[in-house]
C-alpha positions in Angstrom: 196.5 208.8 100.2 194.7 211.4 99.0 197.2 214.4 100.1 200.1 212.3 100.8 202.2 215.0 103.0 199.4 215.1 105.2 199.1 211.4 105.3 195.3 212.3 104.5 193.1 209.7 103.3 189.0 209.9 101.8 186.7 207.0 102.1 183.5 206.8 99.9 180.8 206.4 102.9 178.4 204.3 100.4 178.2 200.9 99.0 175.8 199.4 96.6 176.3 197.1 93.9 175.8 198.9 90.4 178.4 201.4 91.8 180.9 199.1 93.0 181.1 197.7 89.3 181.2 201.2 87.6 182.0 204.6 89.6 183.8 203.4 92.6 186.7 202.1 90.7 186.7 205.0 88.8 187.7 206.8 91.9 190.0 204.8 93.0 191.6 205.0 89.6 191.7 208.4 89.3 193.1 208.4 92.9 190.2 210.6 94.9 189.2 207.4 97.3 191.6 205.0 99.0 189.0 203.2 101.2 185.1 203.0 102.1 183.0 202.5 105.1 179.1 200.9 105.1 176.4 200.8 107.6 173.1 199.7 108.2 171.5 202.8 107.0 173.9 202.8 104.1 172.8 198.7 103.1 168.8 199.4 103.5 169.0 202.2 101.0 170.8 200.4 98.8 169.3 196.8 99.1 165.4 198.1 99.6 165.9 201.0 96.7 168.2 199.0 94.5 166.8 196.9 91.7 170.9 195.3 91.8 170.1 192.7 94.6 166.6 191.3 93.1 168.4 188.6 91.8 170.5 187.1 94.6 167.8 188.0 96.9 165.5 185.5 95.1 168.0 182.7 95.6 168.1 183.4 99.3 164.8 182.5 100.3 165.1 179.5 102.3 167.2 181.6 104.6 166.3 183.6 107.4 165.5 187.9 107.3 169.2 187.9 108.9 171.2 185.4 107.4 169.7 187.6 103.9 171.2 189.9 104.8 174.1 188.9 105.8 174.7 187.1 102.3 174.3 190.4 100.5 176.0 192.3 103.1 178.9 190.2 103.0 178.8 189.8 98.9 179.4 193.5 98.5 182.2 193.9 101.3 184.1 191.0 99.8 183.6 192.9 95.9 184.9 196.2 97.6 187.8 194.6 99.7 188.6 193.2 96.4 188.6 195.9 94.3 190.3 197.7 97.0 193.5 194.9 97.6 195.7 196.9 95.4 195.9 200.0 97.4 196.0 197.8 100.6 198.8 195.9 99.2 200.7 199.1 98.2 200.7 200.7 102.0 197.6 202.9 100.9 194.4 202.2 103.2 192.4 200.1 100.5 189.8 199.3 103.7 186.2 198.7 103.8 184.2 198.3 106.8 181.2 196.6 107.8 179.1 196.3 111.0 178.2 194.0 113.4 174.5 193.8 113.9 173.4 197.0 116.0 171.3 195.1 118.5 174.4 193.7 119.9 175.3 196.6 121.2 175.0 196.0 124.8 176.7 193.0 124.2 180.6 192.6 124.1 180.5 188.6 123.7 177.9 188.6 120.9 179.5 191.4 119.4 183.4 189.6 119.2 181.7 185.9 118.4 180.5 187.8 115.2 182.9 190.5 114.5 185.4 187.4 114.2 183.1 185.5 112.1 181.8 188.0 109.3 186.0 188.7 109.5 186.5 184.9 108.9 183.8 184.6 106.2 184.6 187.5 104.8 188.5 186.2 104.5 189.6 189.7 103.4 192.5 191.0 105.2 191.6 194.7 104.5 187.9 194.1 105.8 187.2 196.4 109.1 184.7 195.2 111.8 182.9 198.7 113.0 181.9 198.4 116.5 179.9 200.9 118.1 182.0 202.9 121.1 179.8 201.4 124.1 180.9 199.9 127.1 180.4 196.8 125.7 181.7 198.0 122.2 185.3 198.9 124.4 185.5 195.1 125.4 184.7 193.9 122.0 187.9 196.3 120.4 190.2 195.0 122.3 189.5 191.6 121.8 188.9 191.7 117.6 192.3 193.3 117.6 194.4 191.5 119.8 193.0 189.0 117.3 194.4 191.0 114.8 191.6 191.8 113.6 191.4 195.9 112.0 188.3 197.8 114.1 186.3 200.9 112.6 184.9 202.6 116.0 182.0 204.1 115.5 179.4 206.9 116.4 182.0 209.2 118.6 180.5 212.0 119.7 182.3 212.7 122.8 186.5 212.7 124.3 185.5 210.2 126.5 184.1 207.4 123.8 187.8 208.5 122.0 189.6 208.1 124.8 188.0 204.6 126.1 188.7 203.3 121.9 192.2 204.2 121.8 193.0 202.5 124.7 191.0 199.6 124.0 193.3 199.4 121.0 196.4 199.9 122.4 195.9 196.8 124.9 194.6 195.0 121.9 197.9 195.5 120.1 199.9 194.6 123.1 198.6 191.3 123.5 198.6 190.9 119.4 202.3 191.5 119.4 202.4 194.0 116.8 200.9 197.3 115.0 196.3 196.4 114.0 195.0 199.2 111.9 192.2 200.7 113.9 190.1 204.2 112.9 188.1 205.9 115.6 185.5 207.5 113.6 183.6 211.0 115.2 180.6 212.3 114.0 180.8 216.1 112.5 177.8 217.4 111.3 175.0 216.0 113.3 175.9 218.1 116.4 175.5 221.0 114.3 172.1 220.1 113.0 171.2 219.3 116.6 172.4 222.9 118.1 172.4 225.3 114.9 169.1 226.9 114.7 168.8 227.3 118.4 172.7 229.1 118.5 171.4 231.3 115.7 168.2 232.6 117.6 170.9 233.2 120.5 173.5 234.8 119.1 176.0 232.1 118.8 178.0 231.7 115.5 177.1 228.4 113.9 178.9 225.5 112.5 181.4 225.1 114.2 180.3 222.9 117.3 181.0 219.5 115.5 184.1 221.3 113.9 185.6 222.1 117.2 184.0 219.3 119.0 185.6 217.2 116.4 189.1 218.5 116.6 189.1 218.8 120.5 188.7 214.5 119.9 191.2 214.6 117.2 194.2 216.3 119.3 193.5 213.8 122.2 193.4 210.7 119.5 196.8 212.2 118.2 198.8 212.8 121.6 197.6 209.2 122.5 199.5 207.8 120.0 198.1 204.1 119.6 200.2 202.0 117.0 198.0 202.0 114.1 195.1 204.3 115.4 194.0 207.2 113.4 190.9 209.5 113.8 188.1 209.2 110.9 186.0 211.8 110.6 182.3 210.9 109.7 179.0 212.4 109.3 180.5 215.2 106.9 177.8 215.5 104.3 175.9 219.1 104.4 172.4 219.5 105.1 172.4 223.2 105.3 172.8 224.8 102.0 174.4 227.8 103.0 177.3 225.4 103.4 180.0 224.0 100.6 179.2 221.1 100.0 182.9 220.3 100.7 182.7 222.1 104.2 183.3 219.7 106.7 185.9 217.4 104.6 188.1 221.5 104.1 187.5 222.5 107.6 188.7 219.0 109.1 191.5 218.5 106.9 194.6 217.0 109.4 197.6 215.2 109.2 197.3 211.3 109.9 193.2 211.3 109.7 190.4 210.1 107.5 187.6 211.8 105.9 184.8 209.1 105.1 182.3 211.5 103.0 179.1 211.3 100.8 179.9 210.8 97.1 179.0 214.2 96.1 180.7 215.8 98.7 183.8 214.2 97.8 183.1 215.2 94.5 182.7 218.8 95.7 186.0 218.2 97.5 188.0 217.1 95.0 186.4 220.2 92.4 186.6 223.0 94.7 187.8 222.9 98.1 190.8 224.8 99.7 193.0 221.4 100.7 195.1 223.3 103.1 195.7 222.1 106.8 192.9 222.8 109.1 193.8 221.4 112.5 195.0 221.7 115.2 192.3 224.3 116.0 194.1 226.4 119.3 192.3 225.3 122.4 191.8 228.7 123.7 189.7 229.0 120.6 187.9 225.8 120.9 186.9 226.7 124.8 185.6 230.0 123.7 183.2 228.7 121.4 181.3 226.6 124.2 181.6 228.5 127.3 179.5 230.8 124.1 177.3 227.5 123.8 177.2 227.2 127.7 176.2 230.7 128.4 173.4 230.1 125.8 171.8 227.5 128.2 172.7 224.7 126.2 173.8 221.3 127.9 176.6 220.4 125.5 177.5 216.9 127.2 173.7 216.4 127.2 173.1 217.1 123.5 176.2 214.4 122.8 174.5 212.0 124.8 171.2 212.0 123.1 173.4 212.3 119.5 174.9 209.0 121.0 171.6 207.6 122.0 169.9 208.7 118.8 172.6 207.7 116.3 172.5 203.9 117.7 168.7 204.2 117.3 168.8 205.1 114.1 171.4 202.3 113.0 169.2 199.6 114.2 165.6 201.0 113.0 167.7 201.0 109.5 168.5 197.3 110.3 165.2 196.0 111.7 163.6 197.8 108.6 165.9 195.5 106.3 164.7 192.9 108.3 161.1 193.3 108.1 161.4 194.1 104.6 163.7 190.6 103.7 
């Protein structure tokens, strides 16, 4: 843990090879990180911008754009995992996640045939499958982990999504017989960059609508109390430099969560920022804030819908341009 009291954990949200075999360990060493998370955005920076990969890439080429992928994909998971087993061993996270191919989606048998089987090839036991919190998504959680399988739910924006995960993992658990690590990771700082400058030309103080977005989710996560389940807070690097860099890992800071950050905002984090409880944020003070967002004619549920829309957009353009590029 990174604050142990607080049962407070920070992930590294990037993976790429060269910094697998140098920095990441360093962190781990000098106990900042206890975990990581990937995606598809996160592998084609690193596999299209990264000389790293040129070699095993050349040995792949009798192999489809996918199954390239996959091989590199699944090469750097099983180094992390590895390099992670002695914090996973000791009680202390030590997971990494990848995700199931974006285009499944919409579909919760694809999705489980190969959540199970990157888990199986994998053979990592602190390896989490991240499925994407869709209808089909739900069906696909509760399947990997009454398999036993740990599940990273992904792109939360909304109670609802939280709500529908959770207990998703909860039946999962009941039919495994016993306690599956689970995260249900919400996404912080997009909503601000989707609402700011408009609440700022209306009077409406800004970020804070992911914050309290964010820990309206993370009460309901808590109270819930799923055997294993804990709230991951994602999407927490800054964009607006008027911000710490650290601001959304200080301002979400909360007993029994996850903060899965940039590298230089954990950095930032670990340098300079407050480390003192932030949440619960008072739901009086929560509902304030958007009946101020309503009465500035914005649709909230609307703008989390097109965040959800756009967000699983963007994971498979990143995936179909590693495609088109392998």
């Amino acid at each position: 843990m990174y604050i142990d009291n607080l049962k407070f954990s920070l992930w590294a949200d990037f993976i790429e090879r060269d910094y697998l075999d140098n920095e990441f360990k360093d962190l781990i060493n000098d106990g900042i990180i206890n975990g990581a998370t990937s995606n598809p955005a996160i592998f084609k920076n690193a596999i299209l911008n990264s000389p790293a990969y040129k070699e095993q890439l050349a040995s792949l080429s009798a192999l489809t754009p996918k199954e390239k992928y996959e091989a590199v994909a699944k090469y750097d998971i099983t180094k992390a995992a590895d390099i992670l087993k002695p914090l996973y061993d000791a009680g202390d996270d030590g997971y990494v996640s990848i995700e199931v191919d974006p285009f499944l989606c919409n579909d919760a048998d694809a999705t489980i045939k190969e959540g199970k089987r990157l888990f199986a090839e994998i053979a990592r036991d602190n390896v989490m499958i991240k499925v994407p919190a869709t209808e089909a998504g739900y069906k696909a959680m509760q399947e990997l982990t009454a398999s036993g399988i740990p599940v990273n739910a992904t792109l939360i924006f909304k109670k609802e999504q939280a709500i529908s995960c959770a207990e998703a993992f909860a039946r999962g658990c009941e039919r495994y017989g016993k306690k599956v690590d689970t995260v249900i990771s919400i996404f912080v700082s997009r909503v601000d960059r989707a609402l700011d400058s408009i609440l700022g030309e209306r009077g409406v103080e800004v970020a804070l609508s992911g914050i309290y977005n964010t820990a309206d989710i993370y009460a309901t996560i808590e109270v819930m109390n799923v055997p294993g389940c804990r709230a991951l807070f994602a999407s927490t690097g800054v964009k607006d430099d008027s911000l710490p860099a650290y601001y959304y890992v200080d301002e979400l800071l909360a007993y029994n969560s996850v903060n899965t950050a940039p590298i230089d905002t954990i950095k930032a984090f670990h340098a300079n920022g407050v480390k003192q409880k932030a949440l619960p944020i008072p739901q009086e003070v929560i509902d304030e804030h958007f009946i101020k967002v309503k009465n500035a004619g914005i649709d909230f549920e609307a703008v989390l819908d097109n965040q959800i829309f756009d967000g699983l957009e963007a994971f498979k353009d990143a995936f179909n341009d590693i495609l088109e590029t392998l």
